[in-house]
Biopython code that builds the backbone (N, CA, C, O; Angstrom):
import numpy as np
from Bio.PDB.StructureBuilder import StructureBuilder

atoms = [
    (1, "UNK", "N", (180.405, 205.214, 121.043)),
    (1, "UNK", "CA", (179.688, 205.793, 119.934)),
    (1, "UNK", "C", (179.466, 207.274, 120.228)),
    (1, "UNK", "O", (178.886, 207.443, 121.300)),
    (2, "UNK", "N", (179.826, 208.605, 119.444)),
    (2, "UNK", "CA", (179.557, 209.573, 119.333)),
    (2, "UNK", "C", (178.086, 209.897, 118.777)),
    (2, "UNK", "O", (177.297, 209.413, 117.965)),
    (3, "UNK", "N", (178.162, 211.150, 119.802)),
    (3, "UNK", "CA", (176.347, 211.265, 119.773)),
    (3, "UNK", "C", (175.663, 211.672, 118.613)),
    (3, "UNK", "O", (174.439, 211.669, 118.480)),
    (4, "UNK", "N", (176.759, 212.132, 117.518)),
    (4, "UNK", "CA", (176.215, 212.217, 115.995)),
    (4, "UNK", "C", (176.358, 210.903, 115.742)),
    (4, "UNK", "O", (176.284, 210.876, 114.514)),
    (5, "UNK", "N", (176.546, 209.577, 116.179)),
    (5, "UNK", "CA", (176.326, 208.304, 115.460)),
    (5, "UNK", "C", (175.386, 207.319, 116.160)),
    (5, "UNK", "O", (175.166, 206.116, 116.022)),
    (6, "UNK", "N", (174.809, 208.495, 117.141)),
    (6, "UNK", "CA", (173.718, 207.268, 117.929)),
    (6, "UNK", "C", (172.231, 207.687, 117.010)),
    (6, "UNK", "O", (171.975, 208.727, 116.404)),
    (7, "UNK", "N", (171.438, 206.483, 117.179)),
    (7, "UNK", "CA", (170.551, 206.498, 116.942)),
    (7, "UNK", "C", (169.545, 207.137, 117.827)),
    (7, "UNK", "O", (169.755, 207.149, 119.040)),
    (8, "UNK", "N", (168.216, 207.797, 117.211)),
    (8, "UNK", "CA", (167.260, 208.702, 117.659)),
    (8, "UNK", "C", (166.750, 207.615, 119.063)),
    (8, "UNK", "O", (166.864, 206.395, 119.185)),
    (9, "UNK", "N", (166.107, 208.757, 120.086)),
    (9, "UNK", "CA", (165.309, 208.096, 121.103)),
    (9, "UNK", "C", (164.464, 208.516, 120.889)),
    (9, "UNK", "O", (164.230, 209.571, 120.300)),
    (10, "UNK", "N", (163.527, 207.457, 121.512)),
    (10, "UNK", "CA", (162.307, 207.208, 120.980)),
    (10, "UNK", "C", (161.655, 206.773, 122.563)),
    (10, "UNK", "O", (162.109, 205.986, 123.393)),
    (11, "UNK", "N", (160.293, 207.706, 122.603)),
    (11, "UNK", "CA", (159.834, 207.552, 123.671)),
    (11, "UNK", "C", (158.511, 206.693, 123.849)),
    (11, "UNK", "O", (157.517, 207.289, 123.435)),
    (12, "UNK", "N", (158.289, 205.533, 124.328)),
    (12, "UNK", "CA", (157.350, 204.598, 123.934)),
    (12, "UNK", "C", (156.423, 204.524, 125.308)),
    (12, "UNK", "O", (156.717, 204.460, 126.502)),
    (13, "UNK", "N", (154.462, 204.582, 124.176)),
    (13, "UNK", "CA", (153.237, 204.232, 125.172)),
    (13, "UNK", "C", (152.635, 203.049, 124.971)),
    (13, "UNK", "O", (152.316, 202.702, 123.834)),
    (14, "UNK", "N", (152.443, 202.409, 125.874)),
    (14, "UNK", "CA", (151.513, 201.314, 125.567)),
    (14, "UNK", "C", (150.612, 201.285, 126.441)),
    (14, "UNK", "O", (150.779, 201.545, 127.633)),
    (15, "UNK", "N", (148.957, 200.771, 125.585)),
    (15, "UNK", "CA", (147.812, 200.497, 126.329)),
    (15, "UNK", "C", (147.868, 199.327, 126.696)),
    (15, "UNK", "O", (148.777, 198.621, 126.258)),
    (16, "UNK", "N", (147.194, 198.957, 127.334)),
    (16, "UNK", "CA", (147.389, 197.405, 128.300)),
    (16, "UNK", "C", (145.470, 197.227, 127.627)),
    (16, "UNK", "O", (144.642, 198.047, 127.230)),
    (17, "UNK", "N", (145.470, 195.643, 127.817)),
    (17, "UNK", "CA", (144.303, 194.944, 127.947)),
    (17, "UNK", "C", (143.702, 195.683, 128.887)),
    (17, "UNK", "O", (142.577, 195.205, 128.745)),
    (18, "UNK", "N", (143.617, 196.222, 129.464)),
    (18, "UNK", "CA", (142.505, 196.407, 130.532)),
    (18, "UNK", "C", (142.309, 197.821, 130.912)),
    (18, "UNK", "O", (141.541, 198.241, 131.778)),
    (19, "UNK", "N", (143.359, 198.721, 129.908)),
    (19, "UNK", "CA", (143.296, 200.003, 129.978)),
    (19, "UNK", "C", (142.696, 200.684, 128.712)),
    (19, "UNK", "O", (142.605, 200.147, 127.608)),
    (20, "UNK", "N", (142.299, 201.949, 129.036)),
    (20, "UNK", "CA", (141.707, 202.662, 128.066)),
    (20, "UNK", "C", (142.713, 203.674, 127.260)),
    (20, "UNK", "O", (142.752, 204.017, 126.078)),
    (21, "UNK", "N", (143.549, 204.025, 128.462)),
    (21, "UNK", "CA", (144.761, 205.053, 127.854)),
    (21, "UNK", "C", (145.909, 204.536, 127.616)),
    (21, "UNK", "O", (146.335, 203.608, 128.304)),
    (22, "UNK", "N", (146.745, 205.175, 126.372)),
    (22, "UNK", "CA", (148.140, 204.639, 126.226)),
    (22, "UNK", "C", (149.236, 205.479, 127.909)),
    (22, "UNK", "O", (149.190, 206.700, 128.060)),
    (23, "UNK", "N", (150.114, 204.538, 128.974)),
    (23, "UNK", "CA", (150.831, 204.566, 129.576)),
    (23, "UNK", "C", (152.485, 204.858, 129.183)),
    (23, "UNK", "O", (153.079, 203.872, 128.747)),
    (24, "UNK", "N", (153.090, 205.839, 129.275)),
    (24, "UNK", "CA", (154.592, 205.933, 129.174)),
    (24, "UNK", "C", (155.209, 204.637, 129.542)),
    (24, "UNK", "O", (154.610, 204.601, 130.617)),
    (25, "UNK", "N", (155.689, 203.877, 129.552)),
    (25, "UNK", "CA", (156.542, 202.753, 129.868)),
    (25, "UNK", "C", (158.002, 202.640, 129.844)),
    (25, "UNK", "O", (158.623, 201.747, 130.420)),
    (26, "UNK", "N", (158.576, 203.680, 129.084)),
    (26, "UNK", "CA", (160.145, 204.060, 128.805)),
    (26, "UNK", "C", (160.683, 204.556, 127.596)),
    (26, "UNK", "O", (159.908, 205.301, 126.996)),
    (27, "UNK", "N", (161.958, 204.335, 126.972)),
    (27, "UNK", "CA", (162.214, 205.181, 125.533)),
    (27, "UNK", "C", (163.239, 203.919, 125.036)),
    (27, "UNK", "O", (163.675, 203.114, 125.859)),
    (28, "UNK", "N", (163.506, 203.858, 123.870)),
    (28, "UNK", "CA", (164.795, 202.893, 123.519)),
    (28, "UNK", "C", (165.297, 204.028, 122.046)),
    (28, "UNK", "O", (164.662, 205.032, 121.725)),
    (29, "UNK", "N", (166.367, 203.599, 121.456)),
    (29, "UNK", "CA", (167.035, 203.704, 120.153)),
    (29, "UNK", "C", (166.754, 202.902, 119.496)),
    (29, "UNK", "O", (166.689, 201.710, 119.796)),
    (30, "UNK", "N", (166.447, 203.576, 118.075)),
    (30, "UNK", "CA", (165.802, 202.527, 117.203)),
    (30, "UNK", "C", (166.014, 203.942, 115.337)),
    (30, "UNK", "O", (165.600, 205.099, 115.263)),
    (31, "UNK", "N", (166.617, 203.290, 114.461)),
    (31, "UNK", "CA", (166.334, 204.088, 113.529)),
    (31, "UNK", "C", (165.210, 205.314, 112.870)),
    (31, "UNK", "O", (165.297, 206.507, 112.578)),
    (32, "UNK", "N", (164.107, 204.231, 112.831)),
    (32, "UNK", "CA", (163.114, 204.927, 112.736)),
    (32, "UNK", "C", (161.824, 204.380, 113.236)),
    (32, "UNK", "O", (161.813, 203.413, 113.997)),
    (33, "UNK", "N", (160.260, 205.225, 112.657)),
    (33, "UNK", "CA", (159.378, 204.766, 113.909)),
    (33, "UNK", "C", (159.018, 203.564, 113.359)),
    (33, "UNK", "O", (157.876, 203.335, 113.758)),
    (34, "UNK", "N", (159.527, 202.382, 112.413)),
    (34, "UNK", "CA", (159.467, 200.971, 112.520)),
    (34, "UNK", "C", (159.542, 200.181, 113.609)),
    (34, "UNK", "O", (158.906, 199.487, 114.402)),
    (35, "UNK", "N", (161.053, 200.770, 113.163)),
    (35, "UNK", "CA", (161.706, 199.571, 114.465)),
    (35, "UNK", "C", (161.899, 200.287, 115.746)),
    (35, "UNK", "O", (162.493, 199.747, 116.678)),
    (36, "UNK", "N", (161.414, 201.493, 115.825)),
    (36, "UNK", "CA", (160.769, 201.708, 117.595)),
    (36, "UNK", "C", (159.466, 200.842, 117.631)),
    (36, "UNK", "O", (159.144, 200.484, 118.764)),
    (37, "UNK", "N", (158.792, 200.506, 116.780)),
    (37, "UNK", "CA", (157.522, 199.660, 117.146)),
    (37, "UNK", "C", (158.287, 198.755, 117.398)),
    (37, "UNK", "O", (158.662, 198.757, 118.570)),
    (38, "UNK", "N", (158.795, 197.739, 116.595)),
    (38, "UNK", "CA", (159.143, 196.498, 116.483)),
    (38, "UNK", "C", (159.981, 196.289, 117.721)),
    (38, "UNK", "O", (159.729, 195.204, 118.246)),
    (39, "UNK", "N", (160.753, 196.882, 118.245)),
    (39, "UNK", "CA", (161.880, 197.103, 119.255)),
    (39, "UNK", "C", (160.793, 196.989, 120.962)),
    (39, "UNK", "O", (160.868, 196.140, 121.850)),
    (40, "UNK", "N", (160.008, 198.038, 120.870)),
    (40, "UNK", "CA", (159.327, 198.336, 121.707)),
    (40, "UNK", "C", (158.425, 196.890, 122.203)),
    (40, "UNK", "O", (158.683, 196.291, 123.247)),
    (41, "UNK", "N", (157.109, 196.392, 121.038)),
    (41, "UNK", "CA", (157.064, 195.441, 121.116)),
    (41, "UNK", "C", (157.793, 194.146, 121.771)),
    (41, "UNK", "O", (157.111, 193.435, 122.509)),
    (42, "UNK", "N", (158.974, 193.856, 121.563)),
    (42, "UNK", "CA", (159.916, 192.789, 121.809)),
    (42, "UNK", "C", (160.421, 193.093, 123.521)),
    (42, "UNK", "O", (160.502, 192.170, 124.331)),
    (43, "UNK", "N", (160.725, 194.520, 123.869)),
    (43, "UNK", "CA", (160.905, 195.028, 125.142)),
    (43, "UNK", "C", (159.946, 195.186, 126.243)),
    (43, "UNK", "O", (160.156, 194.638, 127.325)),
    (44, "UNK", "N", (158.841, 195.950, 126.014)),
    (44, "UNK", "CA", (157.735, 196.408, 126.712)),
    (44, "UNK", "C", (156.671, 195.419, 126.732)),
    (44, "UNK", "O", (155.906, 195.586, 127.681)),
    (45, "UNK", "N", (156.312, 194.176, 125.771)),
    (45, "UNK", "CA", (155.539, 193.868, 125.915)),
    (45, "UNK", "C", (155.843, 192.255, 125.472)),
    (45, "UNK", "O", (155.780, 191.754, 124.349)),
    (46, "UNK", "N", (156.103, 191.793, 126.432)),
    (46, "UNK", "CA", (156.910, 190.099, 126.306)),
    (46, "UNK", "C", (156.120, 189.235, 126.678)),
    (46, "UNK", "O", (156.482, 188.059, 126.638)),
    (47, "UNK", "N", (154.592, 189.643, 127.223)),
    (47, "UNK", "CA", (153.626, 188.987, 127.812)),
    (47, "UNK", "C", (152.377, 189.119, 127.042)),
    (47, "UNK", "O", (151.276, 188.646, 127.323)),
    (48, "UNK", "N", (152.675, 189.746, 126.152)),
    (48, "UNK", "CA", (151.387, 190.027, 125.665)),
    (48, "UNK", "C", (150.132, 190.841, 126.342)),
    (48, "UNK", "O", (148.923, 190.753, 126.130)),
    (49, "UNK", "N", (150.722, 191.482, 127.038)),
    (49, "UNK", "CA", (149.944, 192.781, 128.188)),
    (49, "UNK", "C", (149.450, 193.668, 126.955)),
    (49, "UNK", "O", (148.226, 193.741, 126.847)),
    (50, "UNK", "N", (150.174, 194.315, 126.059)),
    (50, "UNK", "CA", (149.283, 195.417, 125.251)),
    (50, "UNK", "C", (148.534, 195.056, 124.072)),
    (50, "UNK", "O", (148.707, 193.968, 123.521)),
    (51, "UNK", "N", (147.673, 195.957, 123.641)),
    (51, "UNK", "CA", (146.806, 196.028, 122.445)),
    (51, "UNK", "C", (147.567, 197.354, 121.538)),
    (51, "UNK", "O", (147.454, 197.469, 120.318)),
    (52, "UNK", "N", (148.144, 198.049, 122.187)),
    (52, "UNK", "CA", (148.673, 199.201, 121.290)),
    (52, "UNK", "C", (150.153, 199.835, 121.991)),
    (52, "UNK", "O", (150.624, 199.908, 123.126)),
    (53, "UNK", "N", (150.558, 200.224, 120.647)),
    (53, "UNK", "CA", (152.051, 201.057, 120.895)),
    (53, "UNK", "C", (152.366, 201.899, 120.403)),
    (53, "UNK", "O", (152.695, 201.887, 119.216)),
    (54, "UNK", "N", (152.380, 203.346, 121.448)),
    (54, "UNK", "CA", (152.779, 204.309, 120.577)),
    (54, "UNK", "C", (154.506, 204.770, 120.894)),
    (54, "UNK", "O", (155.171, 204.311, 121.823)),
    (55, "UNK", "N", (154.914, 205.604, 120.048)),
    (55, "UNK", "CA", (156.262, 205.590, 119.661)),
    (55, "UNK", "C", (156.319, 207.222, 119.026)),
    (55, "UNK", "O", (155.885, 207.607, 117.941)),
    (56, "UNK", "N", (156.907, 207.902, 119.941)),
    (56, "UNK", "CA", (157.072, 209.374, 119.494)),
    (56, "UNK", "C", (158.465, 209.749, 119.829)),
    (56, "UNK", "O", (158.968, 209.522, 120.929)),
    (57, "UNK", "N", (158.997, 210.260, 118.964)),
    (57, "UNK", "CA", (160.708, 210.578, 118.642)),
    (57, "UNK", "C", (161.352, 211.923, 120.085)),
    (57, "UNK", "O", (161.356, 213.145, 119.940)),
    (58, "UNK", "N", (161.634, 211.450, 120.852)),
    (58, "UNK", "CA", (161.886, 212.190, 122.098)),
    (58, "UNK", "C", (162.122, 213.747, 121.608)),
    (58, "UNK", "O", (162.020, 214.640, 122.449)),
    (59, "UNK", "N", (162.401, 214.025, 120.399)),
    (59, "UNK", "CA", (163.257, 215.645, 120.624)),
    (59, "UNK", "C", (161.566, 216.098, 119.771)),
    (59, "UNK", "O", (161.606, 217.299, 119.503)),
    (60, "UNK", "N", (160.627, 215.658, 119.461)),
    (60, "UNK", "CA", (159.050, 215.628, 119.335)),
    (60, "UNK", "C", (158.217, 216.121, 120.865)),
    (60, "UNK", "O", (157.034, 216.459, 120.842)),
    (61, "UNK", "N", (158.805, 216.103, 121.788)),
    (61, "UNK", "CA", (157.829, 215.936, 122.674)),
    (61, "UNK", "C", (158.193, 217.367, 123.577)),
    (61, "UNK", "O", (159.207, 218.059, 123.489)),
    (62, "UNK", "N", (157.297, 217.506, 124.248)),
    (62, "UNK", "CA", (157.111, 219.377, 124.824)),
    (62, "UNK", "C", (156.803, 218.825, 126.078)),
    (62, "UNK", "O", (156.136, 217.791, 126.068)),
    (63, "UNK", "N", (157.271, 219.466, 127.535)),
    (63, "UNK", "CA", (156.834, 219.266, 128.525)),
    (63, "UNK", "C", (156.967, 220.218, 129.032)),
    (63, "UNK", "O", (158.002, 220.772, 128.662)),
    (64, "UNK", "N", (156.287, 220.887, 129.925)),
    (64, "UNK", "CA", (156.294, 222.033, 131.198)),
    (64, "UNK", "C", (157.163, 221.456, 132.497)),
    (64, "UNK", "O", (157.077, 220.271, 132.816)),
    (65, "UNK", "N", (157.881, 222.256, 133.111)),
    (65, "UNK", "CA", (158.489, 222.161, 134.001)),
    (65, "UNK", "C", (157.873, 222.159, 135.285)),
    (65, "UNK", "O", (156.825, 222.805, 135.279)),
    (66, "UNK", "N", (158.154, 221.674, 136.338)),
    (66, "UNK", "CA", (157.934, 221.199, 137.621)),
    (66, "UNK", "C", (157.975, 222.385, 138.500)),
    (66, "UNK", "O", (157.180, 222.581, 139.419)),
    (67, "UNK", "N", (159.017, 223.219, 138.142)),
    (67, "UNK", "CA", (159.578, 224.453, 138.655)),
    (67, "UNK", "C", (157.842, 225.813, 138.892)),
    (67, "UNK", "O", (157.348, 226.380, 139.867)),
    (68, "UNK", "N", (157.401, 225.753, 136.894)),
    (68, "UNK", "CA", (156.509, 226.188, 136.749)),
    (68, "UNK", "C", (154.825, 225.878, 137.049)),
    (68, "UNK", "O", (153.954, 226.707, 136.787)),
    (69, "UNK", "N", (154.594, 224.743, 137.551)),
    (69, "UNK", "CA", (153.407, 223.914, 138.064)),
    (69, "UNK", "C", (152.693, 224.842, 138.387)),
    (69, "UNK", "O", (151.704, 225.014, 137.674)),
    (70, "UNK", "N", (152.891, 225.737, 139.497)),
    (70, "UNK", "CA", (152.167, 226.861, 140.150)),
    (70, "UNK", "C", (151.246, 227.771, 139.085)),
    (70, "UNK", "O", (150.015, 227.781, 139.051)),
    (71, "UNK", "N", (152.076, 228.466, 138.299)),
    (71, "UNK", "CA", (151.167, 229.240, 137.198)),
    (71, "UNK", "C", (150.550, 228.852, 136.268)),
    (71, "UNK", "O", (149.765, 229.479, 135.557)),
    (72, "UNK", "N", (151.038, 227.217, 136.191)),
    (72, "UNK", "CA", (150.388, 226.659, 135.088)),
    (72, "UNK", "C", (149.063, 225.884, 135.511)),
    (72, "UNK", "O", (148.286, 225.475, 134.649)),
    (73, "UNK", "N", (148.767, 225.641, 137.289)),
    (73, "UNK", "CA", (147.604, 224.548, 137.101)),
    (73, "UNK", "C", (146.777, 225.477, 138.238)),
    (73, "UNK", "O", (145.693, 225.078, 138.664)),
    (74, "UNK", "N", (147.302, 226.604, 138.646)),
    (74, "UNK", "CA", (146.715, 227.347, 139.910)),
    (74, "UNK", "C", (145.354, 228.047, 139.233)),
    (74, "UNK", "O", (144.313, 227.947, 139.883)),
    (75, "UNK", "N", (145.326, 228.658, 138.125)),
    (75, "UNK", "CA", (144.572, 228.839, 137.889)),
    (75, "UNK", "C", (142.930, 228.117, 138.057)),
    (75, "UNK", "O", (141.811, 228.611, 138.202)),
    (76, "UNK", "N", (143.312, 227.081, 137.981)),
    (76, "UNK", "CA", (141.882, 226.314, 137.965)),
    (76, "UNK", "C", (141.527, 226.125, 139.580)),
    (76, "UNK", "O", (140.518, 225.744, 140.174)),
    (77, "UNK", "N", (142.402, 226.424, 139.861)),
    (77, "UNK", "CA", (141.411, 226.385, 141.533)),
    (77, "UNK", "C", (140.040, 227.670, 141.652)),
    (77, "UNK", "O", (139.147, 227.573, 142.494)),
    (78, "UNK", "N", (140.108, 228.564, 140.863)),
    (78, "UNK", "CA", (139.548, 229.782, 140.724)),
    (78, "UNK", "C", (138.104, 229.071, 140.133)),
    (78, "UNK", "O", (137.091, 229.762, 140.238)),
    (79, "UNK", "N", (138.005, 228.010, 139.650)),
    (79, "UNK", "CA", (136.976, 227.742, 138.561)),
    (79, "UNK", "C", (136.674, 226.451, 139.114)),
    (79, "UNK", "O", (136.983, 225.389, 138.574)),
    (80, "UNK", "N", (135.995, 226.580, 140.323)),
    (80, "UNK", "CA", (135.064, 225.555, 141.740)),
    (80, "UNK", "C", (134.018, 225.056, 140.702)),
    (80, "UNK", "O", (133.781, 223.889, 141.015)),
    (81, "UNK", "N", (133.402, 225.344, 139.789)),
    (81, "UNK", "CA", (132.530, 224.455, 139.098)),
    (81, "UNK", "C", (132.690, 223.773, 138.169)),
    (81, "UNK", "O", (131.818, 223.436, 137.368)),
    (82, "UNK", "N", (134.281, 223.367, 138.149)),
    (82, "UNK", "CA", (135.431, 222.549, 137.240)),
    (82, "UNK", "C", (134.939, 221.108, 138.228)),
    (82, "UNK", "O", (134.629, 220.040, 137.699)),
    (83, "UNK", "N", (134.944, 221.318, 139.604)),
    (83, "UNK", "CA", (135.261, 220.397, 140.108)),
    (83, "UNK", "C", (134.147, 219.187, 140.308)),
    (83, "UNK", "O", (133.104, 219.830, 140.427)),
    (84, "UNK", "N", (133.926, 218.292, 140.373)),
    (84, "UNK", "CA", (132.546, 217.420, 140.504)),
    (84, "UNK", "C", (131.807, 217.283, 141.778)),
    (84, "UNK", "O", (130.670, 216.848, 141.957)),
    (85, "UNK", "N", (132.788, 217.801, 142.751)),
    (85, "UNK", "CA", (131.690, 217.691, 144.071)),
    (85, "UNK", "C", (130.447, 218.557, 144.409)),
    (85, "UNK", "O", (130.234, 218.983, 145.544)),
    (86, "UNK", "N", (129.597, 218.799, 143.281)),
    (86, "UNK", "CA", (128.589, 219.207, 143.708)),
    (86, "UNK", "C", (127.576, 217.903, 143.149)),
    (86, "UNK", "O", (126.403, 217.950, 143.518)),
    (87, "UNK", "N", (127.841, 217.192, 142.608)),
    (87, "UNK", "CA", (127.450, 216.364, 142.018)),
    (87, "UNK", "C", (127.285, 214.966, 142.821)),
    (87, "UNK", "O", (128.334, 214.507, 143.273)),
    (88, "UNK", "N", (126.267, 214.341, 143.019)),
    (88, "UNK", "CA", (125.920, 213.148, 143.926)),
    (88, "UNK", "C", (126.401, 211.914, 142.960)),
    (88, "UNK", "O", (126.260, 212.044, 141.745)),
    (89, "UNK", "N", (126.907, 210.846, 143.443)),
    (89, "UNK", "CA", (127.094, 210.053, 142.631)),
    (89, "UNK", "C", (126.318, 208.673, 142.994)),
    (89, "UNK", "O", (126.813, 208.186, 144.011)),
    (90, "UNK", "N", (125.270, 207.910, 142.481)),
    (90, "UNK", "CA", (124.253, 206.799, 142.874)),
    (90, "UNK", "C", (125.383, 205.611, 143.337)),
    (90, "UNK", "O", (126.529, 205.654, 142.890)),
    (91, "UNK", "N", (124.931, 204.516, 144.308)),
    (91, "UNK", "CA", (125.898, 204.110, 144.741)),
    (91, "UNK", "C", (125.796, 202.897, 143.689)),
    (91, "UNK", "O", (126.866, 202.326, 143.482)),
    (92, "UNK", "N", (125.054, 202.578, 143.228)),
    (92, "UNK", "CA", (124.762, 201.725, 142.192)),
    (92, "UNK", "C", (125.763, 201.937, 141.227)),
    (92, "UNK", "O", (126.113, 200.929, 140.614)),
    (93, "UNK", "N", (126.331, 203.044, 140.930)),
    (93, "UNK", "CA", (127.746, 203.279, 139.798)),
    (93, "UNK", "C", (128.865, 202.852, 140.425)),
    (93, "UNK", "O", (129.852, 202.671, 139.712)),
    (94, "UNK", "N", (128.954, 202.643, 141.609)),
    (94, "UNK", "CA", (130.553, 202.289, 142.206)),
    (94, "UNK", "C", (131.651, 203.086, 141.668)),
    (94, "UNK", "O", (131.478, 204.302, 141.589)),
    (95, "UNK", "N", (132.685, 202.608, 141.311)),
    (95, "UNK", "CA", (134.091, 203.282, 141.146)),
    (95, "UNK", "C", (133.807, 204.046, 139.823)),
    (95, "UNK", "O", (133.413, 203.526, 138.780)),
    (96, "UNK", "N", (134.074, 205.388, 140.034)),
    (96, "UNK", "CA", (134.183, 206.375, 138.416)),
    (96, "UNK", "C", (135.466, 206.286, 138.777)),
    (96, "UNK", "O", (136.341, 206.796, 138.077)),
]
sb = StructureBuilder()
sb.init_structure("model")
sb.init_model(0)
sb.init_chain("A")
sb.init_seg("    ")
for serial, (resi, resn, name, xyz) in enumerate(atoms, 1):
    if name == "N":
        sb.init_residue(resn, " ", resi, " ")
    sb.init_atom(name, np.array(xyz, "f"), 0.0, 1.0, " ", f" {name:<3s}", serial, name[0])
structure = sb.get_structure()
Protein backbone atom coordinates (compact mmCIF):
# COMPACT_ATOMS: atom_id res chain seq x y z
CA UNK A 1 0.00 0.00 0.00
CA UNK A 2 1.30 3.47 -0.98
CA UNK A 3 1.52 6.01 1.63
CA UNK A 4 -1.16 8.22 -0.15
CA UNK A 5 -3.46 5.05 0.37
CA UNK A 6 -2.72 4.33 3.96
CA UNK A 7 -4.86 5.28 6.44
CA UNK A 8 -4.19 8.20 9.13
CA UNK A 9 -2.25 7.23 12.49
CA UNK A 10 -3.68 7.71 15.24
CA UNK A 11 -2.05 8.03 18.51
CA UNK A 12 -4.01 6.42 21.43
CA UNK A 13 -4.41 7.30 25.63
CA UNK A 14 -6.02 5.37 27.94
CA UNK A 15 -6.91 5.87 31.67
CA UNK A 16 -6.92 2.72 33.59
CA UNK A 17 -9.33 1.99 36.65
CA UNK A 18 -7.04 3.02 39.04
CA UNK A 19 -5.51 5.94 37.32
CA UNK A 20 -6.27 9.51 37.27
CA UNK A 21 -4.36 10.40 34.00
CA UNK A 22 -4.88 9.28 30.43
CA UNK A 23 -1.36 6.96 29.61
CA UNK A 24 0.11 6.77 25.87
CA UNK A 25 -0.28 3.06 25.18
CA UNK A 26 0.56 3.12 21.30
CA UNK A 27 -0.96 4.41 17.79
CA UNK A 28 -2.94 2.17 15.15
CA UNK A 29 -4.64 3.17 11.53
CA UNK A 30 -8.00 3.71 11.54
CA UNK A 31 -10.10 6.13 9.09
CA UNK A 32 -11.31 8.39 11.35
CA UNK A 33 -11.55 9.32 15.15
CA UNK A 34 -14.51 6.57 15.28
CA UNK A 35 -12.92 3.80 14.51
CA UNK A 36 -9.59 4.87 16.26
CA UNK A 37 -11.93 4.58 19.32
CA UNK A 38 -13.52 1.50 18.31
CA UNK A 39 -10.13 -0.06 17.04
CA UNK A 40 -8.29 1.12 20.08
CA UNK A 41 -10.86 -0.22 22.41
CA UNK A 42 -10.72 -3.84 20.83
CA UNK A 43 -6.60 -3.52 20.97
CA UNK A 44 -5.59 -1.66 24.12
CA UNK A 45 -8.14 -2.65 26.23
CA UNK A 46 -9.24 -6.53 26.03
CA UNK A 47 -9.53 -6.70 29.80
CA UNK A 48 -11.46 -4.17 30.55
CA UNK A 49 -8.49 -2.17 32.33
CA UNK A 50 -9.82 1.37 31.02
CA UNK A 51 -12.57 3.87 31.78
CA UNK A 52 -11.41 6.23 28.95
CA UNK A 53 -9.82 6.60 25.44
CA UNK A 54 -8.28 9.18 23.96
CA UNK A 55 -7.37 9.21 20.25
CA UNK A 56 -5.42 12.15 18.64
CA UNK A 57 -4.44 12.03 14.84
CA UNK A 58 -0.47 11.70 15.01
CA UNK A 59 0.41 14.60 12.41
CA UNK A 60 -1.92 16.72 15.49
CA UNK A 61 0.60 16.27 17.97
CA UNK A 62 3.82 18.70 18.81
CA UNK A 63 6.72 17.40 20.73
CA UNK A 64 10.10 19.01 21.78
CA UNK A 65 13.12 17.25 21.10
CA UNK A 66 15.46 15.37 23.41
CA UNK A 67 18.38 17.10 21.74
CA UNK A 68 16.74 20.47 23.17
CA UNK A 69 15.78 19.30 26.95
CA UNK A 70 18.55 21.55 28.31
CA UNK A 71 16.98 25.01 27.34
CA UNK A 72 13.76 23.88 27.64
CA UNK A 73 13.55 22.48 31.41
CA UNK A 74 16.95 24.20 32.83
CA UNK A 75 15.37 27.03 33.46
CA UNK A 76 13.40 25.94 36.38
CA UNK A 77 16.22 24.91 38.36
CA UNK A 78 16.65 28.82 38.88
CA UNK A 79 13.11 28.88 40.59
CA UNK A 80 14.08 26.65 44.14
CA UNK A 81 10.61 27.66 45.40
CA UNK A 82 9.04 25.56 42.47
CA UNK A 83 10.29 22.79 44.37
CA UNK A 84 8.36 21.20 47.55
CA UNK A 85 11.16 20.50 49.83
CA UNK A 86 10.66 23.14 52.03
CA UNK A 87 7.55 21.79 52.88
CA UNK A 88 7.10 19.00 55.76
CA UNK A 89 4.89 16.37 54.84
CA UNK A 90 2.65 14.66 58.12
CA UNK A 91 3.37 11.06 58.12
CA UNK A 92 -0.22 10.40 58.49
CA UNK A 93 -0.53 11.39 54.49
CA UNK A 94 1.81 8.58 53.34
CA UNK A 95 2.48 8.40 49.59
CA UNK A 96 1.77 11.95 47.61
Amino acid sequence: MSKSNEWPLWEVFIRSKQGLNHKHVGNLRATDAAMAIDNARDVYTRRQEGVSIWVVESVNVAASSPSESGALFEPANDKIYRHPTFYDIPDEIGHM
